[in-house]
Backbone as ProteinMPNN parsed JSONL, in Angstrom:
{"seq_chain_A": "XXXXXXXXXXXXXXXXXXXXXXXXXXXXXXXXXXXXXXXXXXXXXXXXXXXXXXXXXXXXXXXXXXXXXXXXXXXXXXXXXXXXXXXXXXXXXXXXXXXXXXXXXXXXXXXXXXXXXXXXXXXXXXXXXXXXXXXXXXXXXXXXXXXXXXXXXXXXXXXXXXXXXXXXXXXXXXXXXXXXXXXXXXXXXXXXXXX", "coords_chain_A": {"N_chain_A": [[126.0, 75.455, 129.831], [123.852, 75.537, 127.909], [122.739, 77.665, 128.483], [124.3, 79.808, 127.969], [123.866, 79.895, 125.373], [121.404, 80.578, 124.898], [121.567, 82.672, 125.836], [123.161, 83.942, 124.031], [121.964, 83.675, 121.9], [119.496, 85.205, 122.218], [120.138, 88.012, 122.741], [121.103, 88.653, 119.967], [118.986, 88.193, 118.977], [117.253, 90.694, 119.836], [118.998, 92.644, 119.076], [118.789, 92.276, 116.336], [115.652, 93.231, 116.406], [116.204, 95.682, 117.044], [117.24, 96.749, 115.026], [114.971, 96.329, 113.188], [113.063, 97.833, 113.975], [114.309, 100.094, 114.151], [114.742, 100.721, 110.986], [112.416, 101.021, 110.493], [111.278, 103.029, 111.222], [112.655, 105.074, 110.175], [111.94, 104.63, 107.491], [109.198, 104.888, 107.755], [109.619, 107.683, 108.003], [110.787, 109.209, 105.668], [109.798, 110.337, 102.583], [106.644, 109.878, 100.501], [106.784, 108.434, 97.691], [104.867, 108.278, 95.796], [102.483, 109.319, 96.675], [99.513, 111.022, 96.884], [97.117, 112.952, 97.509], [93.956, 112.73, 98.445], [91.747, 114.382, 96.862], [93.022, 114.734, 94.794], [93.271, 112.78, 93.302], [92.551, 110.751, 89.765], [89.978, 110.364, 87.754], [88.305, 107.263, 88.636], [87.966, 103.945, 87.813], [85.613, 101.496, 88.133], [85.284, 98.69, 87.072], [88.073, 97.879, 86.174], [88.824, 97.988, 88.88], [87.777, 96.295, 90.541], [88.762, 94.357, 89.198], [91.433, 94.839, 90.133], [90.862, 94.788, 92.795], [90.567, 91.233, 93.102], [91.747, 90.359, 92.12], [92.373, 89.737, 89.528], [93.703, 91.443, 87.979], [97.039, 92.805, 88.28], [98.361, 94.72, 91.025], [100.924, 97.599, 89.893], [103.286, 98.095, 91.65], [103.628, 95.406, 92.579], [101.757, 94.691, 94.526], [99.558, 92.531, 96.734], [96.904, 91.312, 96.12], [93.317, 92.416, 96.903], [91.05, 91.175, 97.811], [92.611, 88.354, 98.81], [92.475, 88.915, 101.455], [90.281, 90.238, 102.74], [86.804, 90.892, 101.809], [83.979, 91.44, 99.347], [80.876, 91.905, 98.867], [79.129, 89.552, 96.723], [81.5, 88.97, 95.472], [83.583, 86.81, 93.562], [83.756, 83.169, 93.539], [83.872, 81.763, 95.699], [84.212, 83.545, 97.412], [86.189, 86.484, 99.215], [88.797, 86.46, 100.991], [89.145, 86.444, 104.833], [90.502, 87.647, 106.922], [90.852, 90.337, 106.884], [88.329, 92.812, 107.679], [85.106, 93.242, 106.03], [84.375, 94.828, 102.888], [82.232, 95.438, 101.969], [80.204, 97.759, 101.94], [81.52, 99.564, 102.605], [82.024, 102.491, 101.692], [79.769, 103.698, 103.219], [80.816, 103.338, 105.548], [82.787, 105.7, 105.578], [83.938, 108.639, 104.587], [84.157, 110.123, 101.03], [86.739, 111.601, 100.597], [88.358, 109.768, 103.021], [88.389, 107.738, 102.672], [89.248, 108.12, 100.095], [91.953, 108.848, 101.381], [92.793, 107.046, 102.826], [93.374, 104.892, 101.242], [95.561, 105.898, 100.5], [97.158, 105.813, 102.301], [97.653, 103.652, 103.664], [96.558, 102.355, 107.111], [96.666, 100.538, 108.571], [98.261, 98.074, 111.02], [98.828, 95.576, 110.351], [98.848, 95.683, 107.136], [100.091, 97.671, 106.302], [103.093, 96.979, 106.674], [103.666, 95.466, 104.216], [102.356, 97.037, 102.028], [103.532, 99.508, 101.95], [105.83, 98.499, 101.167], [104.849, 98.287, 98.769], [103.467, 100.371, 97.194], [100.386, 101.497, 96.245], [99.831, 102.792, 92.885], [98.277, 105.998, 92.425], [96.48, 105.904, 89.839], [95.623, 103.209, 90.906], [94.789, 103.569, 93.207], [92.502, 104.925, 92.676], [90.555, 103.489, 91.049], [90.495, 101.397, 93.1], [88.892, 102.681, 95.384], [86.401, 103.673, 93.647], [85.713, 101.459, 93.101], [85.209, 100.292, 95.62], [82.898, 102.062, 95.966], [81.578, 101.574, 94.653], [79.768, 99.319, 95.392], [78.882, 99.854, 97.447], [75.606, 99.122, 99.234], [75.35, 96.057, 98.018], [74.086, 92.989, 98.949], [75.94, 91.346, 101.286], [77.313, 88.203, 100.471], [77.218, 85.052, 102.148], [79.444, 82.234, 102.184], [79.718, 80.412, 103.472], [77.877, 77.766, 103.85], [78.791, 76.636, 101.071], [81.341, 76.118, 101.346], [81.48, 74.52, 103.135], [80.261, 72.437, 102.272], [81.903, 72.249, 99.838], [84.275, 71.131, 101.097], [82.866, 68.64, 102.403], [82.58, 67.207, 100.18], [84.647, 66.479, 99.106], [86.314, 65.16, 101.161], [84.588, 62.84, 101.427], [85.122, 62.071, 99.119], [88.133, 61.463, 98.677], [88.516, 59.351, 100.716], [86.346, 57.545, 99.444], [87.79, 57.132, 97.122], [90.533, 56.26, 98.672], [89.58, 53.994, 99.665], [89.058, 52.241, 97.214], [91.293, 51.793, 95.703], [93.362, 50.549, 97.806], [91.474, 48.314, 98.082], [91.71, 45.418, 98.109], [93.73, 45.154, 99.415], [94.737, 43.552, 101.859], [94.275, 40.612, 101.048], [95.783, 39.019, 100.385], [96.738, 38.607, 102.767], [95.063, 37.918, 104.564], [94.387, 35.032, 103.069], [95.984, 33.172, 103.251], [96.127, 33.119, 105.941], [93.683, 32.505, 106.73], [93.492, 29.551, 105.512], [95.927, 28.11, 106.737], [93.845, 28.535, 109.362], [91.754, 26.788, 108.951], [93.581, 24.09, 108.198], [94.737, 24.005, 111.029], [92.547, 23.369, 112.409], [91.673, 20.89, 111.44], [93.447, 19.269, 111.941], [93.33, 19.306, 114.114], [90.958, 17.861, 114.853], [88.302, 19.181, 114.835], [85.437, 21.327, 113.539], [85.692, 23.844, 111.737], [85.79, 26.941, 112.439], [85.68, 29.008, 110.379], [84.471, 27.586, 108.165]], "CA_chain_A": [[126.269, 75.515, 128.395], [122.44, 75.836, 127.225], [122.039, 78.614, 129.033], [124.93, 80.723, 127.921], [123.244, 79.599, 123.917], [120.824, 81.006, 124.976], [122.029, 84.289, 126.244], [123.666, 84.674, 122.738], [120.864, 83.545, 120.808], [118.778, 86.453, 123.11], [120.97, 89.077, 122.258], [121.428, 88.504, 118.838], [117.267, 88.331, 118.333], [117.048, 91.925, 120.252], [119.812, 93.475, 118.05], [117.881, 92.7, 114.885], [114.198, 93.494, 116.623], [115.659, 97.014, 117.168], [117.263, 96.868, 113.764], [114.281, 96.633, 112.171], [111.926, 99.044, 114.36], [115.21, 101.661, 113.7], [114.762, 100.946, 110.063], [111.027, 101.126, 110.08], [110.626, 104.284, 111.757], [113.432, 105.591, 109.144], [111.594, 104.318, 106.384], [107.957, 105.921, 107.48], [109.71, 109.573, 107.805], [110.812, 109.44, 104.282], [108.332, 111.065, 102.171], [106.423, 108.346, 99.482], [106.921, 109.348, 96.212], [103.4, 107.812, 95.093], [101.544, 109.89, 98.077], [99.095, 112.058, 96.008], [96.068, 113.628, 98.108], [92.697, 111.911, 97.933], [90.707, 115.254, 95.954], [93.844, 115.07, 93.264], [93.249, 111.646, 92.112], [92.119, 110.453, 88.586], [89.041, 109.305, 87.761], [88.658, 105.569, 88.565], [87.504, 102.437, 86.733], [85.214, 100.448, 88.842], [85.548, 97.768, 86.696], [89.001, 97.59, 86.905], [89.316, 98.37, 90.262], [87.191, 94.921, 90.791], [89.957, 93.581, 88.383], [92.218, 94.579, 90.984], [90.421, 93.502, 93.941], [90.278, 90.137, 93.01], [93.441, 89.573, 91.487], [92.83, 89.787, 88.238], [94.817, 92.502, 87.008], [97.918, 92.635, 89.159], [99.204, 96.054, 91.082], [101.872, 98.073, 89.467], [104.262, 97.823, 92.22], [103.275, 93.966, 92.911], [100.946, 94.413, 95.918], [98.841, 91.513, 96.85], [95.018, 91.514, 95.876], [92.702, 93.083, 98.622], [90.247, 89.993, 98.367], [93.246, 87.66, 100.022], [92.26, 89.277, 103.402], [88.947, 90.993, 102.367], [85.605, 90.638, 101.149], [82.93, 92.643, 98.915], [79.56, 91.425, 98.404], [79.112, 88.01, 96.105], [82.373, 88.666, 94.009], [83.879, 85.371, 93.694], [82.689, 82.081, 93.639], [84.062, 81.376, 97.524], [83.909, 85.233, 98.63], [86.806, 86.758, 99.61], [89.084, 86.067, 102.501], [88.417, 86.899, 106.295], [91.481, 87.611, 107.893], [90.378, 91.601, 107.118], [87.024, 93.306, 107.504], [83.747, 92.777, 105.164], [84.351, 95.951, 102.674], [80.888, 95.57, 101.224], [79.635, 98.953, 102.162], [82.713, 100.703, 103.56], [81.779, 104.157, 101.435], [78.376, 103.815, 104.195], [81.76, 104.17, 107.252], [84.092, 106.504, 105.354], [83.614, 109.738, 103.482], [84.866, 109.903, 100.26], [88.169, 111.855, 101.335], [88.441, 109.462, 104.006], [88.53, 106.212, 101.681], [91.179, 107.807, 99.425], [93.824, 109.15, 102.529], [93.05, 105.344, 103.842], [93.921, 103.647, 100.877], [97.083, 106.3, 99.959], [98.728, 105.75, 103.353], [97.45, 102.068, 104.719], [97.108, 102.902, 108.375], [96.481, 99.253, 109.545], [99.309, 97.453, 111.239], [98.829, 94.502, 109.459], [99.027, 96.006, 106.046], [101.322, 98.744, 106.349], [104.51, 96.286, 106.047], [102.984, 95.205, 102.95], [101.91, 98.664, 101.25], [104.822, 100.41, 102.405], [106.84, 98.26, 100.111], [104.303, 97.833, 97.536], [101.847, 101.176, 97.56], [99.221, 101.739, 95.278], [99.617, 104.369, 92.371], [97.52, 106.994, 92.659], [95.029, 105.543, 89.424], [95.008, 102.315, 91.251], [93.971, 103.684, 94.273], [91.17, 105.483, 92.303], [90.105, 102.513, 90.696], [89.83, 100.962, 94.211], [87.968, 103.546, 95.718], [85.451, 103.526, 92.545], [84.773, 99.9, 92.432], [84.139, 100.04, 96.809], [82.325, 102.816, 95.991], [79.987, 101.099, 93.46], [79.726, 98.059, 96.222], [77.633, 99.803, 98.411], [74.141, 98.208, 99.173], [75.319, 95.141, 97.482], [73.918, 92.272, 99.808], [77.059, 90.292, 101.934], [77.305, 86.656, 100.49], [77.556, 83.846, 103.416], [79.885, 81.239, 101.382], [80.064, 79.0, 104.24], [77.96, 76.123, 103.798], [79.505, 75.761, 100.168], [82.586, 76.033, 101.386], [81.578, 73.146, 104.269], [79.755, 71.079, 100.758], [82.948, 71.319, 98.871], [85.01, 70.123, 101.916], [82.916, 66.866, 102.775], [82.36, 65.846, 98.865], [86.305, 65.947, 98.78], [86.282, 64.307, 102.071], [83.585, 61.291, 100.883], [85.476, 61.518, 97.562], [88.963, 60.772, 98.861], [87.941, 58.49, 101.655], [86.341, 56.389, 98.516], [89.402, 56.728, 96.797], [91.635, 55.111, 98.917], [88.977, 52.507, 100.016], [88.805, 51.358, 96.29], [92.68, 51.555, 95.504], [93.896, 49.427, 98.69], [90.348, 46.962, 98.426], [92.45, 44.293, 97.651], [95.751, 44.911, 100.1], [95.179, 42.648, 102.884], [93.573, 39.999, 100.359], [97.053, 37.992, 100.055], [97.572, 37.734, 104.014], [94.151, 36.923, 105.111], [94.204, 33.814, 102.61], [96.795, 32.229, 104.005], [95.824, 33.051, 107.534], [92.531, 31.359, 106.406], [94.135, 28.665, 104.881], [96.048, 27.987, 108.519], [93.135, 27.944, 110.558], [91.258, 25.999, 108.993], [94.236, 23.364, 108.654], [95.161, 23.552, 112.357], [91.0, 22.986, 113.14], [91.194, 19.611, 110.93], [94.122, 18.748, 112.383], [92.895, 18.543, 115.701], [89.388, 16.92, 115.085], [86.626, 19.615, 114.902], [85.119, 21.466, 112.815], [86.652, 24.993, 111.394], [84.624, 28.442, 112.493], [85.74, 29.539, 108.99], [84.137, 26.415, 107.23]], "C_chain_A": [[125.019, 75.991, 127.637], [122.164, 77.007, 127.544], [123.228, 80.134, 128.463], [124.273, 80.865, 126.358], [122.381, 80.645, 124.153], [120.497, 82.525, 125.073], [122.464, 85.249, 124.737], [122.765, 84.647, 122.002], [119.623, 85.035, 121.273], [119.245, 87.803, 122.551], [120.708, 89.41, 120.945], [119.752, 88.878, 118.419], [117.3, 89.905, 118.54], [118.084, 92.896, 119.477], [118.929, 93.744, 116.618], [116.454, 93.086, 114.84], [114.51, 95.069, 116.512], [116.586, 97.95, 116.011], [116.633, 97.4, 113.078], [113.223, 97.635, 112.519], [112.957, 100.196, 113.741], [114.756, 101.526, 112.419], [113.233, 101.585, 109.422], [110.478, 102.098, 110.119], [111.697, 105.369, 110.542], [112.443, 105.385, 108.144], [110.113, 105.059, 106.198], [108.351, 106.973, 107.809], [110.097, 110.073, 106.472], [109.484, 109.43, 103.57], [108.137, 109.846, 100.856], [106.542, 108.778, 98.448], [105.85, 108.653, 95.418], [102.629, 108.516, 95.809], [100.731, 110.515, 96.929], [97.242, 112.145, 97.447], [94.678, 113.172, 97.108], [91.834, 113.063, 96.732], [91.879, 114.822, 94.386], [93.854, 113.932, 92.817], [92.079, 111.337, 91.105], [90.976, 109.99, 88.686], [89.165, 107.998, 87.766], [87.218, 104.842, 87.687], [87.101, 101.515, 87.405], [85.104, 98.876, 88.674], [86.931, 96.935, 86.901], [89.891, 97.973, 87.924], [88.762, 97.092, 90.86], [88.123, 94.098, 90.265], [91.137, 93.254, 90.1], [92.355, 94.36, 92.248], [90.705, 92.363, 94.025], [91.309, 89.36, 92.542], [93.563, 89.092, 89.938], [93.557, 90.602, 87.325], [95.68, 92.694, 88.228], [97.916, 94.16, 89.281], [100.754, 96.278, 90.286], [103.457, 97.837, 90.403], [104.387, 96.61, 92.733], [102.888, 93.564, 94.319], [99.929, 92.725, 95.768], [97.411, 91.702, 96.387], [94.713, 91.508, 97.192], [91.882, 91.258, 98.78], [91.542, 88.701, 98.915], [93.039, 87.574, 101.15], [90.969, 89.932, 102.885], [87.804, 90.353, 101.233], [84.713, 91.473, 100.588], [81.976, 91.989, 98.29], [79.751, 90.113, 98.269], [80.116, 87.723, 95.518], [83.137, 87.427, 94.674], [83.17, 84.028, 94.308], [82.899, 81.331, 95.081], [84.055, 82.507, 98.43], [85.622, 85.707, 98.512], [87.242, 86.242, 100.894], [88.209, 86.89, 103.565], [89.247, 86.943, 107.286], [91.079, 89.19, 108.211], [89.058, 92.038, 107.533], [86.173, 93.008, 106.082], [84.081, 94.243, 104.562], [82.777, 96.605, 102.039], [80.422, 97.205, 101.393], [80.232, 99.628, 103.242], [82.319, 102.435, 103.069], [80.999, 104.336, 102.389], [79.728, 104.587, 105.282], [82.616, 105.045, 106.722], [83.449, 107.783, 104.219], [84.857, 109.489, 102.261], [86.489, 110.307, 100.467], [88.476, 110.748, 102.525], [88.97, 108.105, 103.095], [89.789, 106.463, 101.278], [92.261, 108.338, 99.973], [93.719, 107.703, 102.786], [93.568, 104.427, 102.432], [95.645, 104.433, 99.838], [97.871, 105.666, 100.865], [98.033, 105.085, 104.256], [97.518, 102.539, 105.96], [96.942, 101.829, 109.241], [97.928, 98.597, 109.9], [99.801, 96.727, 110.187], [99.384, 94.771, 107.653], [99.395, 96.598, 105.475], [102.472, 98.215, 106.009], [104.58, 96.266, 104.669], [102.837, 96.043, 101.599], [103.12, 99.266, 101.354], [106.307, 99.833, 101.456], [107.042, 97.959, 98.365], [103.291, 98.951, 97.465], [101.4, 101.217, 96.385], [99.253, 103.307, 94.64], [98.215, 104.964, 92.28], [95.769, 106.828, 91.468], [94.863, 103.952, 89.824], [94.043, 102.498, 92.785], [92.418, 104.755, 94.1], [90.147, 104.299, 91.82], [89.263, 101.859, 91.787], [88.789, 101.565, 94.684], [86.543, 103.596, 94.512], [84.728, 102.363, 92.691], [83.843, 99.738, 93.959], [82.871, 101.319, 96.406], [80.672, 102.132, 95.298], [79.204, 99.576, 94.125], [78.599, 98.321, 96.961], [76.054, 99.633, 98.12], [74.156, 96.387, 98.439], [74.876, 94.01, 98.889], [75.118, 91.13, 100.092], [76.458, 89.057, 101.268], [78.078, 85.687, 102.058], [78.341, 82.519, 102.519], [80.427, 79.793, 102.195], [79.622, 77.934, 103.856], [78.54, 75.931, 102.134], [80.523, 75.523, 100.697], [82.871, 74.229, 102.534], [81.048, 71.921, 103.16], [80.551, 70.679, 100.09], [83.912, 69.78, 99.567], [84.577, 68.547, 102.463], [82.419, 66.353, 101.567], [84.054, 65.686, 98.328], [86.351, 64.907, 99.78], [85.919, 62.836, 101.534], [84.914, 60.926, 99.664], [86.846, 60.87, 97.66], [88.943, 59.384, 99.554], [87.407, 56.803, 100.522], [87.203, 55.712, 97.652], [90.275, 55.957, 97.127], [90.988, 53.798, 99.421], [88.624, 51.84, 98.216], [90.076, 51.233, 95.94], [93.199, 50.293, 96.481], [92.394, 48.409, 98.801], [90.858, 46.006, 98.515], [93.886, 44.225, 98.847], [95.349, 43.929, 101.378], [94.149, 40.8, 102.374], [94.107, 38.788, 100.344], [96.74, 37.437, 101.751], [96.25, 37.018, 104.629], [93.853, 35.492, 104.361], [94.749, 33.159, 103.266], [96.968, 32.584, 105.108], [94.682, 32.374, 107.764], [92.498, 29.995, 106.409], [94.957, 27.965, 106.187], [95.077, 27.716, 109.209], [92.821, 26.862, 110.374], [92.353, 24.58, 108.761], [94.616, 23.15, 110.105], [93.912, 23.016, 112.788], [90.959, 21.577, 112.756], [92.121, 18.747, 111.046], [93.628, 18.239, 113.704], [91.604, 18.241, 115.931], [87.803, 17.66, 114.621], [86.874, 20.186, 113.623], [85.468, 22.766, 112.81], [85.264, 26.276, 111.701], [84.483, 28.846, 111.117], [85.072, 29.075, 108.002], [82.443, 27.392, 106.767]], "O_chain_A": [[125.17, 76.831, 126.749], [121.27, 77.551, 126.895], [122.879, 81.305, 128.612], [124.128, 82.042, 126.026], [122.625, 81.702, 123.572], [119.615, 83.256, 124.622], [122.29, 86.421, 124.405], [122.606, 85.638, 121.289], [119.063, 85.686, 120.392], [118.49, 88.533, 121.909], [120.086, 90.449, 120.723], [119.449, 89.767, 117.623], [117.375, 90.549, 117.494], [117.713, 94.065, 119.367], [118.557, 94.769, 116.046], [115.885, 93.288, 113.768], [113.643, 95.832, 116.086], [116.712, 99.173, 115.952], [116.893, 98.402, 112.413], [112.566, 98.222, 111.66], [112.547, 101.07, 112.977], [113.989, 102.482, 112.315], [112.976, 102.262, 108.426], [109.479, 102.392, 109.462], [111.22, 106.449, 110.193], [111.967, 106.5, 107.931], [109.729, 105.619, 105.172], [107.379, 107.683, 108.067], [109.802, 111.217, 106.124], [108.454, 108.801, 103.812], [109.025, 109.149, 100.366], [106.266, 109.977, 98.415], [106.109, 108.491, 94.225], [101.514, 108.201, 95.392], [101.355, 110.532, 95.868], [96.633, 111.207, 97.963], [94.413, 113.197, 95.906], [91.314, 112.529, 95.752], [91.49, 114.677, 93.228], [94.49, 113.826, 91.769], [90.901, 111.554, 91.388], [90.733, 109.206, 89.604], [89.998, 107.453, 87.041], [86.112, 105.139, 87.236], [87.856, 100.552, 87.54], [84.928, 98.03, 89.551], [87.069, 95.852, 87.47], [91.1, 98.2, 87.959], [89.393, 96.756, 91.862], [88.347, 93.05, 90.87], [91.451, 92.27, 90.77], [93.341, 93.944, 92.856], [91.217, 92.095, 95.112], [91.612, 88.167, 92.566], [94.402, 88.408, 89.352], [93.9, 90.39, 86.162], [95.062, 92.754, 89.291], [97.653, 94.909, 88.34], [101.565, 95.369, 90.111], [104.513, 97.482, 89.879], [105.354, 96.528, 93.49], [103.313, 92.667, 95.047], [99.775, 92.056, 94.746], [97.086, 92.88, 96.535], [95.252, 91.026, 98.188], [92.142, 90.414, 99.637], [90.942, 87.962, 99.695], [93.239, 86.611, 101.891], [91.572, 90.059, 101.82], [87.934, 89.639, 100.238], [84.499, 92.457, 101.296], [82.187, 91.49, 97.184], [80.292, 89.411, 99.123], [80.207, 86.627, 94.966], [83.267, 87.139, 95.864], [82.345, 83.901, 95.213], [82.154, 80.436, 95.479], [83.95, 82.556, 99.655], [86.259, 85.164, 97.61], [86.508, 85.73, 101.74], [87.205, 87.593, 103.45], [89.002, 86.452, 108.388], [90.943, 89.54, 109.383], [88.544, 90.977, 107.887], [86.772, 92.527, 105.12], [84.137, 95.104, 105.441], [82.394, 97.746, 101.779], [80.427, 97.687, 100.26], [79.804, 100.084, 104.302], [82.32, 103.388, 103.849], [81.306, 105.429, 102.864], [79.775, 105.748, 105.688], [83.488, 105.302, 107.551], [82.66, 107.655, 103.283], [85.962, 108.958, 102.374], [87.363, 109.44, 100.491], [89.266, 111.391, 103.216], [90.146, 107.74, 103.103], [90.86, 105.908, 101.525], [93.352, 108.401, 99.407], [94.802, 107.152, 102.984], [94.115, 103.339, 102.607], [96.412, 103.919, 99.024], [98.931, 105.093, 100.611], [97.737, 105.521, 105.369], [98.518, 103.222, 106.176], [97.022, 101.965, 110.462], [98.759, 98.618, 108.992], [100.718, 96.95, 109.396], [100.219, 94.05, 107.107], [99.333, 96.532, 104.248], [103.075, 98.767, 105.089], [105.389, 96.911, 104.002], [103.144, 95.726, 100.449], [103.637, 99.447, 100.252], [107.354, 100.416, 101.174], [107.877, 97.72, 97.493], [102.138, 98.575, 97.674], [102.138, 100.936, 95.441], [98.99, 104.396, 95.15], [97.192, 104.313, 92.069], [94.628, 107.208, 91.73], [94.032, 103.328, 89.164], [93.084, 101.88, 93.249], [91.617, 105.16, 94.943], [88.995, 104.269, 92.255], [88.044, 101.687, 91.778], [87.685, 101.066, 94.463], [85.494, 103.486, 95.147], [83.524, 102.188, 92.503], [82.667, 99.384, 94.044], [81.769, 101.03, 96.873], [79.451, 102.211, 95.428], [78.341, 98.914, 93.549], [77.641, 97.581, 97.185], [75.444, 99.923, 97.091], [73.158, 95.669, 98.391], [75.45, 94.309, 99.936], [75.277, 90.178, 99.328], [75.261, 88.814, 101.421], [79.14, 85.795, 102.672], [77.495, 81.698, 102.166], [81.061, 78.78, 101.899], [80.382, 77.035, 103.494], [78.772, 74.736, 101.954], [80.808, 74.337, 100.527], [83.75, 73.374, 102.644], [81.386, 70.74, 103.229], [80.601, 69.545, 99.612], [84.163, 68.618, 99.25], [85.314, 67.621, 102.8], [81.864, 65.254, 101.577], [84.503, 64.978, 97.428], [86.425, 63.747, 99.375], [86.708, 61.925, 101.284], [85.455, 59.842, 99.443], [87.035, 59.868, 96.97], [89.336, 58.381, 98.958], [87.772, 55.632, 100.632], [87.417, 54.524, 97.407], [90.829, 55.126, 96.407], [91.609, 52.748, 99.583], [87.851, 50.884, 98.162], [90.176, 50.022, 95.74], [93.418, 49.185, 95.992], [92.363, 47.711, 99.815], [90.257, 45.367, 99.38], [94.758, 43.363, 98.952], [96.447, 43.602, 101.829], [93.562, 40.072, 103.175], [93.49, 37.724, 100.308], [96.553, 36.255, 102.04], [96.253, 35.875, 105.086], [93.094, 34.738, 104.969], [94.123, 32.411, 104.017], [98.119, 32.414, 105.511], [94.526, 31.703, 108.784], [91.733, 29.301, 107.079], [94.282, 27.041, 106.642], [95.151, 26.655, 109.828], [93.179, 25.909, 111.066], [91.781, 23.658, 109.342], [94.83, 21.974, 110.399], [94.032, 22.109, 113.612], [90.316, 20.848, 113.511], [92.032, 17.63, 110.537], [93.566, 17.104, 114.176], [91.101, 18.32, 117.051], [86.734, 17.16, 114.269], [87.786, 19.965, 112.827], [85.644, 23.164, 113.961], [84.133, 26.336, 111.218], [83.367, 29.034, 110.632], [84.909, 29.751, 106.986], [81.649, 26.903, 105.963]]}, "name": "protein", "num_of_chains": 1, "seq": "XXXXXXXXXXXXXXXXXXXXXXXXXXXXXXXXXXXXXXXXXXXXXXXXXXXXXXXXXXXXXXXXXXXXXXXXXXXXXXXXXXXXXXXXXXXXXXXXXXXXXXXXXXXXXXXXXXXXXXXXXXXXXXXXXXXXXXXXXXXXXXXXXXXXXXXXXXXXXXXXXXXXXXXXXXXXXXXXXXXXXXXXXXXXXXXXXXX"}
C-alpha cells in the first residue's frame, strides 16, 4: 500500500519538475522587453542606486534589494547579507560593459528565478552600476563581532528577564515542602536540617 503512494506521489513530483524546466526554458527564449544593451543605458544616480541597494527605494517591477544576499563596503549598520558575494569592488573584476550585460540579464542560478520575474529597468540598472561603481576602494566592513555583541546582550538580557519574572514561581511549593520537613523531623525527636 505505501509503496504504491509512493509510486504516485513519484510520478506526480516528476510531471511538475519537467513542467516547470519546459516552462522555464520557454520563458528564457522569449525576448525581455526591459533588455536594453549596457552602452545604451541612462546615466545613473549613485545615490539612488545605494537607495536601491539597500532597500530603500523599492524596484519598479518589485525585485528584492541586492543587500539581502550581498554586501558593499560599511553601508548599513549590520553590512549586508552573505548568502551572495562581497560587491565592494566588483568594477576592480568586471569592465564596465561587463557590469551592465550582468546586471541586464542575471546570469547566476540563484538569481535568475528571481530577476526573470522581476528585472531591473534599464535606469535602475544604471543607477546600480553607478553606485558599485562609486564603491570601489571602499574598505570591506567585518560586522561580526557586533553582530556576536548584539546576540549575547539579548541573550544576558532575556535570560535576566525570565529569571526576574518567574523569581518567585516555586516560592509557594517549597514553603510547604519546608513546612513538612521540618514537622516530620519534630515529630520524630531530632533536630530539623532546615532549622
Amino acid at each position: 500500500m505505501f509503496k504504491g503512494w509512493m509510486t504516485i506521489l513519484l510520478g506526480i513530483f516528476l510531471v511538475f519538475l519537467s513542467l516547470s524546466l519546459t516552462q522555464g526554458s520557454l520563458a528564457g527564449a522569449s525576448a525581455d522587453p526591459h533588455s536594453t544593451s549596457p552602452g545604451s543605458l541612462p546615466a545613473g544616480d549613485a545615490a539612488r542606486g545605494r537607495d536601491l541597494f539597500m532597500g530603500n527605494a523599492h524596484f519598479t517591477n518589485g525585485g528584492p534589494p541586492c543587500m539581502a544576499c550581498h554586501n558593499v563596503g560599511s553601508n548599513g549598520l549590520l553590512g549586508g547579507g552573505t548568502l551572495g558575494p562581497d560587491l565592494t569592488n566588483v568594477s576592480g573584476r568586471y569592465s564596465d560593459a561587463d557590469l551592465g550585460q550582468t546586471l541586464n540579464s542575471i546570469p547566476w542560478p540563484a538569481m535568475k528565478p528571481i530577476f526573470s520575474e522581476h528585472p531591473l529597468t534599464s535606469q535602475e540598472q544604471a543607477d546600480l552600476r553607478t553606485f558599485l561603481e562609486s564603491s570601489a576602494g571602499q574598505p570591506g566592513a567585518n560586522k561580526e563581532p557586533l553582530i556576536f555583541g548584539i546576540s549575547l546582550t539579548g541573550l544576558v538580557a532575556v535570560t535576566g528577564a525570565f529569571g526576574w519574572i518567574y523569581r518567585r514561581r516555586l516560592r509557594g511549593v517549597r514553603k510547604a515542602l519546608v513546612q513538612k520537613a521540618r514537622s516530620n523531623d519534630r515529630k520524630q525527636g531530632g533536630a530539623s536540617e532546615l532549622d
